[in-house]
C-alpha positions as CSV (number, residue, x, y, z in Angstrom):
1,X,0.0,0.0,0.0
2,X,1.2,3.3,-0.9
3,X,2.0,5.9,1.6
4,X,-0.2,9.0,0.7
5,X,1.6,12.5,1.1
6,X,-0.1,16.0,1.5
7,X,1.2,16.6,-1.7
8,X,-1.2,14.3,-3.6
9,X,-4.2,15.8,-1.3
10,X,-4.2,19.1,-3.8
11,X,-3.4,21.9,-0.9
12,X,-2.2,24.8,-2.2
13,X,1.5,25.4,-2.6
14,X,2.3,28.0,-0.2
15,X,0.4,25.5,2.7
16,X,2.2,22.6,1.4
17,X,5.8,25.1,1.8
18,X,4.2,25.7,5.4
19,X,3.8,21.7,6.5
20,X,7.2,20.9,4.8
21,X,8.9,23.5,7.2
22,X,7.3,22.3,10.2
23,X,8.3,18.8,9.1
24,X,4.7,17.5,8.3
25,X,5.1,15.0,5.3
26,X,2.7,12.5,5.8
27,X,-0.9,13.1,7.0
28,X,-2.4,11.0,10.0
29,X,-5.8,8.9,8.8
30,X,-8.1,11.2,9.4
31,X,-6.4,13.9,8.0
32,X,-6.0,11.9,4.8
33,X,-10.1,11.1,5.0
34,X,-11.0,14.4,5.7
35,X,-8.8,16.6,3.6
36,X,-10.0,15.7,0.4
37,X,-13.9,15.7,1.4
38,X,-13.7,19.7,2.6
39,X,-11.6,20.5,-0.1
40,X,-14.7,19.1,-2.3
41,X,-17.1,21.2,-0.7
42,X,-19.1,18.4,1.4
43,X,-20.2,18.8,4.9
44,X,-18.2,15.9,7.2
45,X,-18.6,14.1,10.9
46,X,-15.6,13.1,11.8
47,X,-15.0,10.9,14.8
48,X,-11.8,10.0,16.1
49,X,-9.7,9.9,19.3
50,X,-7.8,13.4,20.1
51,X,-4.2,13.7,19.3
52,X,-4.9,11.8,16.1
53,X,-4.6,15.2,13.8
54,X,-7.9,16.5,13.4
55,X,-6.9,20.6,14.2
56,X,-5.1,19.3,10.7
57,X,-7.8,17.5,9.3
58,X,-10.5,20.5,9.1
59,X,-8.0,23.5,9.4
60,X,-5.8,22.5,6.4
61,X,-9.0,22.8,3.5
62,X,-10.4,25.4,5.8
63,X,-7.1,27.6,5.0
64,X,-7.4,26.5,1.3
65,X,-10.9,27.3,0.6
66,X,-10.2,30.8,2.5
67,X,-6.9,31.4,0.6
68,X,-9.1,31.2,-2.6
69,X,-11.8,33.1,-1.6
70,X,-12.2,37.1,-3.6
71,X,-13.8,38.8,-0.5
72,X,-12.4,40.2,2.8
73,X,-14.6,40.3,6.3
74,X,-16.0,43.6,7.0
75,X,-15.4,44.8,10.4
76,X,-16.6,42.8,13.0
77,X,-17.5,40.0,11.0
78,X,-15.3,36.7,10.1
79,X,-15.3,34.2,7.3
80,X,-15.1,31.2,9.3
81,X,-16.1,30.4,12.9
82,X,-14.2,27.5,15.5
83,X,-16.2,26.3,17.9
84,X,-13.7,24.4,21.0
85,X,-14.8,23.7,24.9
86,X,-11.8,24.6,26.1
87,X,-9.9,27.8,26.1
88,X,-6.9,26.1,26.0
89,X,-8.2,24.0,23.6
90,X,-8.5,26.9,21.5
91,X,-5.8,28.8,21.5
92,X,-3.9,25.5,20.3
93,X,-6.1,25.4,17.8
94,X,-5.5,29.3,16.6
95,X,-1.5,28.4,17.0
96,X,-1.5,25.2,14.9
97,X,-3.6,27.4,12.3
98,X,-1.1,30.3,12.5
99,X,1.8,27.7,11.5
100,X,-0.2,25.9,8.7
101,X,-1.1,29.7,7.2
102,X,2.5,31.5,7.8
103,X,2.8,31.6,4.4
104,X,-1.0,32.9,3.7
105,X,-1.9,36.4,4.5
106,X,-4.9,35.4,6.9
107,X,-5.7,36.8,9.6
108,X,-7.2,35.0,12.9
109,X,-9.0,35.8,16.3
110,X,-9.5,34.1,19.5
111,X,-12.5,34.8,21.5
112,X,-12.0,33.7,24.9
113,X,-14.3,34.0,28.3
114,X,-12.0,34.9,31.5
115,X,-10.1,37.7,30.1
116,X,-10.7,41.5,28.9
117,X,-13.4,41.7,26.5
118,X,-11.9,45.3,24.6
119,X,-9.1,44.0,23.1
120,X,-11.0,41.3,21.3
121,X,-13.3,43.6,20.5
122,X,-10.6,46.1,18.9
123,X,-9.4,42.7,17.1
124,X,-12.6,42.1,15.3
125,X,-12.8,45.5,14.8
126,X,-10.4,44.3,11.7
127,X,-13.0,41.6,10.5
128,X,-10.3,38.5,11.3
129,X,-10.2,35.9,8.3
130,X,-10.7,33.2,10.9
131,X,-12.5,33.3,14.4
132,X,-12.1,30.6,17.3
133,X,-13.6,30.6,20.6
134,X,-15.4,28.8,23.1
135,X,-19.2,28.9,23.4
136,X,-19.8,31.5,26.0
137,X,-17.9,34.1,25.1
138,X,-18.7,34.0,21.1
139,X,-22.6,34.2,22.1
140,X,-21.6,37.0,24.4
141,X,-20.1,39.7,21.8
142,X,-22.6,38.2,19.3
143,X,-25.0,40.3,22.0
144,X,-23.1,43.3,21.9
145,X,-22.9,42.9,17.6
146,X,-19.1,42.9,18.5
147,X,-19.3,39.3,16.4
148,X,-21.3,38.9,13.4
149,X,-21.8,35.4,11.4
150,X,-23.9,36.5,8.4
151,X,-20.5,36.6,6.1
152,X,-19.6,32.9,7.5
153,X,-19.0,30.8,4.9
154,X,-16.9,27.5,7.0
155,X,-18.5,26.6,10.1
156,X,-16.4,23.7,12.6
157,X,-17.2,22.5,16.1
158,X,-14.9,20.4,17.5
159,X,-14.9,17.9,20.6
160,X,-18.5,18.0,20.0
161,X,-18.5,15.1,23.0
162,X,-16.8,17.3,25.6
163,X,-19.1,20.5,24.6
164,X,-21.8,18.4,25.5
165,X,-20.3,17.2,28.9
166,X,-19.7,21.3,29.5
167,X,-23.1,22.3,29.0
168,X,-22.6,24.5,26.0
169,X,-25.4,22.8,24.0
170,X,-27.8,26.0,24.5
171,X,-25.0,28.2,23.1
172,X,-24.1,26.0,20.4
173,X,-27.8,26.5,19.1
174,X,-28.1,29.9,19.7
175,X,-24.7,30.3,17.5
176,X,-25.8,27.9,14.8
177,X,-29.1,29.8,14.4
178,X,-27.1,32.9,13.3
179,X,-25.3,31.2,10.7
180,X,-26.0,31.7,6.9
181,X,-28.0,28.9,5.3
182,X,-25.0,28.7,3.0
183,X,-21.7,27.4,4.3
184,X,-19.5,24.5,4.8
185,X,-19.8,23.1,8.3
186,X,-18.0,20.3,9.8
187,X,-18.5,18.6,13.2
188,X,-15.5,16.3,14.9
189,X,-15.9,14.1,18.0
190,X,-14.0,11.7,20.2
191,X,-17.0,9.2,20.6
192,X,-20.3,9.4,19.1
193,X,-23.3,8.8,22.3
194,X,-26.8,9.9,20.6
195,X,-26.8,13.8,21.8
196,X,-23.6,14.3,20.0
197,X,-25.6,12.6,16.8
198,X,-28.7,14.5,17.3
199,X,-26.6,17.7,17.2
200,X,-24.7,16.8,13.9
201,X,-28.6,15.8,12.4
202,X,-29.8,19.5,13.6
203,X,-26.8,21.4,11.3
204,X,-24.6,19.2,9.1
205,X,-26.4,18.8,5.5
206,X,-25.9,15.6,3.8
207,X,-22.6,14.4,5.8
208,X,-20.3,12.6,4.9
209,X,-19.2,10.4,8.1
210,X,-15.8,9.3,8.8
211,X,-14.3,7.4,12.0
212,X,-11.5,6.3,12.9
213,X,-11.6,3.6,15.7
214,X,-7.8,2.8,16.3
215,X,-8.4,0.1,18.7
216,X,-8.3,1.4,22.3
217,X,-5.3,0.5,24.2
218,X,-3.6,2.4,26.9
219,X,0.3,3.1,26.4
220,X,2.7,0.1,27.2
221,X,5.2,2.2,29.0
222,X,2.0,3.2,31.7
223,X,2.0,1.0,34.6
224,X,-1.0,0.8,36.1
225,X,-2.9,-0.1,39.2
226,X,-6.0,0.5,41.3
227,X,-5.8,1.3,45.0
228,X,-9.9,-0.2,46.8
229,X,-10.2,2.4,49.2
230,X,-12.9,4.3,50.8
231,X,-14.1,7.9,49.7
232,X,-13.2,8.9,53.1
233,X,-9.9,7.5,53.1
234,X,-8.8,9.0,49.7
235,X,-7.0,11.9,50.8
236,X,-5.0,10.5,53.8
237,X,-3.8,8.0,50.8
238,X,-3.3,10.4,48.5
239,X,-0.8,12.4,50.9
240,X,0.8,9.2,51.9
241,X,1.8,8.3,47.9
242,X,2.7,12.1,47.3
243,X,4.9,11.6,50.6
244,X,7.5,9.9,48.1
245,X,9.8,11.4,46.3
246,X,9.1,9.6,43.3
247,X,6.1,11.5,42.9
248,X,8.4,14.5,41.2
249,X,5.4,16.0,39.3
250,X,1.8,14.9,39.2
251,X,-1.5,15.2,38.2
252,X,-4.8,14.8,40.2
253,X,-8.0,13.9,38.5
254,X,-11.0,14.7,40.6
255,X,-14.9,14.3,39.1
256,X,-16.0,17.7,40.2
257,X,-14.7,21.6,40.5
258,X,-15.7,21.6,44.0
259,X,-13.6,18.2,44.4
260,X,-10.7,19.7,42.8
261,X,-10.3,22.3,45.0
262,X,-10.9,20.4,48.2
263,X,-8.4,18.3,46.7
264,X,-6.0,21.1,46.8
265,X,-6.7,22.9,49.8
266,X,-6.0,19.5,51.2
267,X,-2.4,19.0,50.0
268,X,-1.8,22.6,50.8
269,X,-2.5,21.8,54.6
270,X,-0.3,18.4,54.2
271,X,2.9,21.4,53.2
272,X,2.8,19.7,49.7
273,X,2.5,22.1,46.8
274,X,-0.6,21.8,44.5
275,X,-2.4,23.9,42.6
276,X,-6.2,23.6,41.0
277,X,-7.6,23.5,37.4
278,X,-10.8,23.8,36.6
279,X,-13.6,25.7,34.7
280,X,-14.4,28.0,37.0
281,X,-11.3,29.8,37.5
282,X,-10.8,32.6,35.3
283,X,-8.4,32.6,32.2
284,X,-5.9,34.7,34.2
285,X,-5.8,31.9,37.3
286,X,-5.6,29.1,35.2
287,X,-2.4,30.1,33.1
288,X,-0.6,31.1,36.7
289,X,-1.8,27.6,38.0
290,X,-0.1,25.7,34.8
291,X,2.9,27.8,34.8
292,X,3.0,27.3,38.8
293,X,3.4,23.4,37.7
294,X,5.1,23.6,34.5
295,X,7.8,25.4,36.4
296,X,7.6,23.3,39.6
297,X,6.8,25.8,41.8
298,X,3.6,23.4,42.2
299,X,4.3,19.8,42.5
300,X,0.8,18.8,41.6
301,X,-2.2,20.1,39.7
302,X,-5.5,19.1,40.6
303,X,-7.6,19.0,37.9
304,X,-11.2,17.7,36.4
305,X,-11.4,16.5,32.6
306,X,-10.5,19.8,31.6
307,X,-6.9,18.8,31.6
308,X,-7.3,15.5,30.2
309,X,-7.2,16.5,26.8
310,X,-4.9,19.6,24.9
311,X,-2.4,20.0,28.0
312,X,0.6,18.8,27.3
313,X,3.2,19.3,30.5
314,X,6.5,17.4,30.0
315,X,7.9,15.5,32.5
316,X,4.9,13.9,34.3
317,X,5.8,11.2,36.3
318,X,1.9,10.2,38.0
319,X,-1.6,10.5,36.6
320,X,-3.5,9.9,40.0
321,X,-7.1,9.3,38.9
322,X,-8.5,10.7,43.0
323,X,-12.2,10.2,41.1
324,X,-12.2,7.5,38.7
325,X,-14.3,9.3,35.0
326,X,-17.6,8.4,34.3
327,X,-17.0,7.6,30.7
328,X,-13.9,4.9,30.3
329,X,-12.6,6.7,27.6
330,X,-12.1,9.5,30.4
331,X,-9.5,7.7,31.8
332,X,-7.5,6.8,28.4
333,X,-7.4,10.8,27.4
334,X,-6.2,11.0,31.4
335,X,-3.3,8.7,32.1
336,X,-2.0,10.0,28.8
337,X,-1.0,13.0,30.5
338,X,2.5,10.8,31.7
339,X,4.7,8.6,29.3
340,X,5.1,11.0,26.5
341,X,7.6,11.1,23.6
342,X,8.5,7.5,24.6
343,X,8.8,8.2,28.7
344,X,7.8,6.2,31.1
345,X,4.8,6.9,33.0
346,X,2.6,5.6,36.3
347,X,-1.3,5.9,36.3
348,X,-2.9,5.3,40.1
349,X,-6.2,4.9,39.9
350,X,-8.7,5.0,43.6
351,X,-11.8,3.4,43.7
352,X,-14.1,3.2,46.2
353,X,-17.5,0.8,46.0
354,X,-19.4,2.7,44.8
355,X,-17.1,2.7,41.6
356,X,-16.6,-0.4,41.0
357,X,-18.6,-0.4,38.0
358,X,-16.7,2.6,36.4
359,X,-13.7,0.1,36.9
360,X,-15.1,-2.6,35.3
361,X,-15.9,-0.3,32.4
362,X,-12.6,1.3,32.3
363,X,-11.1,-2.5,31.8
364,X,-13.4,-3.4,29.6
365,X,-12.6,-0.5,27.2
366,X,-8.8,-1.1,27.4
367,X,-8.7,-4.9,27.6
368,X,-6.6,-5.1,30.2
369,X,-7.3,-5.5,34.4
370,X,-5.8,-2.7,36.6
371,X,-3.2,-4.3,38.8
372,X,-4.6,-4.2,42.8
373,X,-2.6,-2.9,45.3
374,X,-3.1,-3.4,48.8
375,X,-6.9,-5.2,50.2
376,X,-8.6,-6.9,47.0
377,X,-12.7,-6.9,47.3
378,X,-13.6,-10.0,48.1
379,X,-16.3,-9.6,44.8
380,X,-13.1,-8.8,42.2
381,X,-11.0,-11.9,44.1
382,X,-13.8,-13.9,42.4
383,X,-14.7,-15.2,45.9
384,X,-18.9,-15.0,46.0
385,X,-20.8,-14.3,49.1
386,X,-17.8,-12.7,50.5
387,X,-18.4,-8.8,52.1
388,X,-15.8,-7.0,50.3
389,X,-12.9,-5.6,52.9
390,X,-12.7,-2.5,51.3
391,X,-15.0,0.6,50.4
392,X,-17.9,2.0,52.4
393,X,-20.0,-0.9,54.0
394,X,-24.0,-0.8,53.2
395,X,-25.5,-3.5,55.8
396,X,-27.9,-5.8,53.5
397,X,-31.6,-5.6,54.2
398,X,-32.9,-7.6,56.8
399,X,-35.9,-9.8,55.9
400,X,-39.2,-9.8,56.8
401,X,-41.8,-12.4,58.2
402,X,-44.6,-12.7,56.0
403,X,-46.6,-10.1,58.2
404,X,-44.6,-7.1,56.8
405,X,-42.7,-6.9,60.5
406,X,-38.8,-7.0,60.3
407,X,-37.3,-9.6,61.3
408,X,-34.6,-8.9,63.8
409,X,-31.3,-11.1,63.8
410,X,-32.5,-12.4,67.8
411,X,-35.9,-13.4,66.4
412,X,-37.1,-17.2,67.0
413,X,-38.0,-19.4,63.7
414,X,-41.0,-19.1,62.1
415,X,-42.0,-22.6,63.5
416,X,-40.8,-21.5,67.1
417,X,-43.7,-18.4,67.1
418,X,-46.6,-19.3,69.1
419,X,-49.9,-19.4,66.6
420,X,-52.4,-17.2,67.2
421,X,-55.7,-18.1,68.4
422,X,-58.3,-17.6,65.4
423,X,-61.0,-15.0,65.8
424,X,-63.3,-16.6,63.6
425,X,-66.8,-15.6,64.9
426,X,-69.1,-18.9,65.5
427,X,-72.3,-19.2,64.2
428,X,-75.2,-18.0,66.3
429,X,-78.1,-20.8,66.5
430,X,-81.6,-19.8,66.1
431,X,-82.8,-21.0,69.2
432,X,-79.7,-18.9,70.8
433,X,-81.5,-15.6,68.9
């Protein structure tokens, strides 16, 4: 089979000049799918894993088609609009698209919540080429006619899943229902549960679909294991593990915001460094809190699913998942946080009884059982009938005697309890009325 270049994919010469500077010879499957379905015109749902090249996938005919175009925005308007649910997310987005264009005189925007509103409004002013954003923030200078889509002509949302997950579905319509009838819009997505589906119905005209469904496997050079512990006994473990100094830099996974920062609060009381990540801190707090790690000065971030995908800090020796994800493929996009460019990595995982069935899930997915550390259930030991030894204990129900009553543990037999005398009333003879 022949190895496809971007060459034979028909991008324009000065984009082709742009990839071959930056090394980029050869495109990744879903970049060789995609590429040559946008640069035919056609609408596309793409689904595949991140880090598998789709920024490249829909940016690369998004530039050519744009390149091509004969009209320039007017101010405050754009040509094509980004959709991501994450502000870092974005801005990786808007720097990959700088490098692919450097030879292309477009121009590009990011509208971002948690930082000063003027200067994006002074850079739309301009009318950018290009536009990306997160949800929020896009709807909110749409309100103030700071951001007009009636010149849109290429539409994308990507991570469709994890816009879902971050409530943005509201926004997403409200945008969508502002967009010319007339454009090119393409939707990208790490899995594919019905919501995401019902959204890519509601906008995408005539799509064509293409996954790809590498088969899910978690890094060899991961080790990984599960600790069965209680939810009240999670931190005292966690600041035992982070006592050692092979813990050099790590990352926390928590569920919730809230947990994240109790999380981190906590280690700050144990005298162990950590800072937290999440989406309610503001742009400004959450670049201080990954330079604070990036640079050491922090020895762990706590974080929810926000970091788990477009964060990429070298030199991560843990993944500790504190809270283990509600969807498996959660924890995949997680522990590949540590063993990067060919590094070794370890992923902890804590579970407590109540998520056990995330855990079966999570081993399902990757094929492969998490290796126990410490007290094994009694139900994962395969020993039935067993109470397991670790986790919160829920007391079974007791039974009950056919009356309804319970039926305490001291209570005599059924065949012990005296009968009771029936009430039955006799029959009354005439000559007795």
């Amino acid at each position: 089979m022949t190895t496809q270049s971007f060459v034979s994919l028909g991008l324009a010469e000065p984009i082709l000049r742009a990839l071959a500077a930056q090394d980029f010879t050869t495109p990744t499957p879903i970049q060789a799918g995609s590429i040559p379905l946008l640069l035919d015109g056609r609408d596309l749902l793409g689904i595949a894993q991140t880090g598998t090249g789709k920024t490249g996938a829909f940016g690369l005919p998004l530039l050519h088609h744009l390149a091509a175009q004969r009209f320039k925005a007017r101010p405050f308007a754009t040509r094509a609009l980004i959709l991501a649910p994450t502000r870092e997310l974005a801005l990786q987005i808007d720097a990959a698209l700088r490098g692919f264009g450097a030879q292309l005189r477009l121009s590009t925007c990011v509208i971002l919540g948690g930082v000063g509103r003027r200067p994006q409004e002074e850079r739309m002013r301009r009318g950018p080429d290009i536009v990306v954003g997160t949800p929020g923030r896009i709807r909110d200078l749409m309100g103030t006619r700071h951001l007009q889509l009636d010149q849109v002509t290429h539409f994308v949302l990507d991570e469709a899943d994890r816009m879902l997950d971050l409530g943005f579905i509201r926004d997403i319509r409200h945008i969508v229902a502002a967009l010319p009838a007339s454009r090119q819009s393409s939707l990208f997505s790490a899995t594919m549960p019905e919501e995401v589906g019902q959204l890519a119905a509601s906008f995408l005209r005539e799509p064509q679909r293409l996954e790809i469904t590498p088969e899910i496997r978690t890094p060899e050079k991961i080790e990984q294991s599960v600790h069965f512990v209680g939810a009240s006994g999670k931190n005292a473990l966690l600041v035992e593990l982070l006592r050692q100094p092979a813990f050099e830099r790590v990352i926390v996974f928590t569920r919730t915001k809230r947990g994240a920062n109790r999380v981190a609060e906590h280690l700050e009381a144990a005298a162990i460094g950590a800072e937290a990540l999440h989406g309610n801190k503001s742009q400004s707090a959450r670049e201080k809190s990954l330079d604070r790690f990036r640079t050491g000065r922090a020895r762990v971030l706590v974080a929810t699913d926000i970091a788990s995908r477009g964060i990429d800090v070298k030199g991560i020796t843990h993944v500790v998942n504190f809270d283990l994800p509600v969807e498996p493929e959660s924890y995949v996009h997680r522990i590949g946080r540590t063993a990067r460019a060919g590094a070794e990595g370890i992923a902890i995982s804590f579970c407590d009884h109540a998520e056990r069935p995330a855990l079966r899930a999570i081993e399902r997915l990757t094929g492969a059982k998490l290796r126990p550390v410490g007290e094994v259930p009694a139900e994962r030991a395969e020993s039935p009938g067993a109470r397991p030894r670790s986790g919160p204990y829920r007391p079974q129900p007791r039974p009950f005697a056919k009356n309804g009553a319970e039926r305490g543990p001291n209570s005599p037999p059924a065949a012990a309890r005296p009968r009771r005398r029936s009430r039955r009333r006799r029959p009354v003879s005439a000559a007795a009325a």
